[in-house]
C-alpha angles and dihedrals in degrees: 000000000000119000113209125188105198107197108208116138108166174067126355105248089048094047091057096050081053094059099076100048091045090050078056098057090040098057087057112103123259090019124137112181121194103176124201122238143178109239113246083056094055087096100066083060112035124103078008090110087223102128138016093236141013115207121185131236115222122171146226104185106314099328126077114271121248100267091050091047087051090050095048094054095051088077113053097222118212103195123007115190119209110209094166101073104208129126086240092055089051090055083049090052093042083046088063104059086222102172083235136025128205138203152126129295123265096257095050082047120107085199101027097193079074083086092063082077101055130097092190116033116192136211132211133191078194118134095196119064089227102058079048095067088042091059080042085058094045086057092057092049107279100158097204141016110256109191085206131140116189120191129162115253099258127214147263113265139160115354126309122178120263100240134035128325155146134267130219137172110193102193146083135187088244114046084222092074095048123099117234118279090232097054085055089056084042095049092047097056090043092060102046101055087051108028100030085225129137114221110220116215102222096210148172111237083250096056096044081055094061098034097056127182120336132180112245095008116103116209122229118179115183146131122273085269086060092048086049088051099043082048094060087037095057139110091207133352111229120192163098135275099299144116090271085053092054094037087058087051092053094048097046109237128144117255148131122258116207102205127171127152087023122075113236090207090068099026103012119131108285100231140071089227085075129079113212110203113190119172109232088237104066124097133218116255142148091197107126098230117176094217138086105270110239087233092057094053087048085070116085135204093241086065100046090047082048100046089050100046071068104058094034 
């Protein structure tokens, strides 16, 4: 029997283009896959079935704490695969004492130094980050190239409307990839006097706080298990590049991605239900502004309601 560590600790987004690759290495025979985590993300992975343990990354600085560094050495790991990519990953993945550790080249690296850990670095010709870390799979031993994406089926949380509805998360983890708030007002009232829809806010507690009460725009506050239900759940998916859009990729529902300083062909929603809209004047950037992204405020809420009478 193998034993994989897949290093993957977050975010959202990220955790979701993995899930392909690490489907891949499980279906290969005498396998066995236990993926660390940190913890607010568990829930994208337990009940999926998409690994045979879930271990969870807590810190002390940047290293693991002690607990975690105890957990990863009972299990004598052969081959850890590091499909983070940061230098603090690769100490995961030293910390370990796996016999072999993979990982991407320098150049295919965000901290390149990472590299300095691997025993195997791969390279990919991939665009999308998800066919990379396919090619990163094929490199520990996955025998095929399974397009799967396993997720657990979520529950019912908050409040969500009877009938049928839209889904929208607002929010992005730079505020240079997130849509104005006033296009979204826009965009509610917009569909509802055309689609007789509502549009549901999927939020954090925090988030509903600071949005407040707004005329057509439906709040859902849940854990990432509700999002997981209301998704499901959804008409249509509306949003930006962030964990929900992806999410809504994986699961295969129909929607519209809003995308601006960050290229679709490498971190695009991984699924043809889904319309990408990109205004020809963004370009394409990783830096973490806070600020709305000028791309991003060249794209109206006429386009977006036309581009998704297209996918419903």
């Amino acid at each position: 029997m193998k034993r994989v560590l897949v290093i993957r600790l977050g975010a959202m987004g990220d955790i979701l283009h993995a899930l392909p690759a690490v489907a891949s290495l499980r279906a290969s025979a005498h396998v066995r896959i236990a993926w660390i985590v940190k913890p607010q993300f568990r829930e994208l992975l337990d009940g999926s079935g998409i690994a045979d343990e879930i271990l969870e990354f807590r810190r002390r600085g940047i290293q693991p704490s002690l607990a975690t560094l105890r957990n990863l050495r009972q299990h004598l790991f052969d081959c850890a695969v590091d499909f983070q990519g940061l230098i603090q990953s690769a100490l995961i993945a030293r910390l370990s004492r796996a016999h072999r550790i993979i990982g991407f080249e320098r150049a295919l690296l965000r901290e390149p130094l990472a590299a300095l850990f691997y025993h195997d670095r791969v390279h990919s010709p991939a665009a999308h980050v998800v066919d990379r870390y396919l090619d990163l799979a094929a490199a520990a031993g996955a025998a095929g190239r399974l397009i799967e994406f396993p997720l657990p089926p979520g529950r019912e949380e908050g409040s969500l409307p009877r009938d049928r509805f839209l889904l929208a998360s607002p929010f992005a983890g730079w505020g240079s990839k997130q849509w104005p708030l006033e296009y979204w007002l826009a965009l509610a009232e917009l569909i509802y006097a055309e689609l007789q829809l509502p549009l549901v806010f999927n939020v954090s507690p925090a988030q509903a706080e600071s949005l407040g009460v707004h005329r057509n725009i439906h709040l859902h506050v849940s854990s990432i298990s509700g999002l997981i239900h209301a998704t499901r759940r959804a008409a249509a998916v509306i949003g930006v590049d962030s964990g929900p859009m992806h999410l809504a990729a994986a699961l295969n529902r129909p929607g519209v991605a809003i995308y601006g300083p960050t290229d679709p062909q490498r971190n695009g929603p991984y699924s043809d239900r889904i319309r990408v809209l990109r205004d020809p004047s963004a370009c394409t950037s990783y830096a973490r502004a806070s600020q709305s992204d000028p791309s991003m405020r060249a794209i109206s809420p006429r386009q977006v309601l036309d581009a998704l009478r297209e996918v419903l």
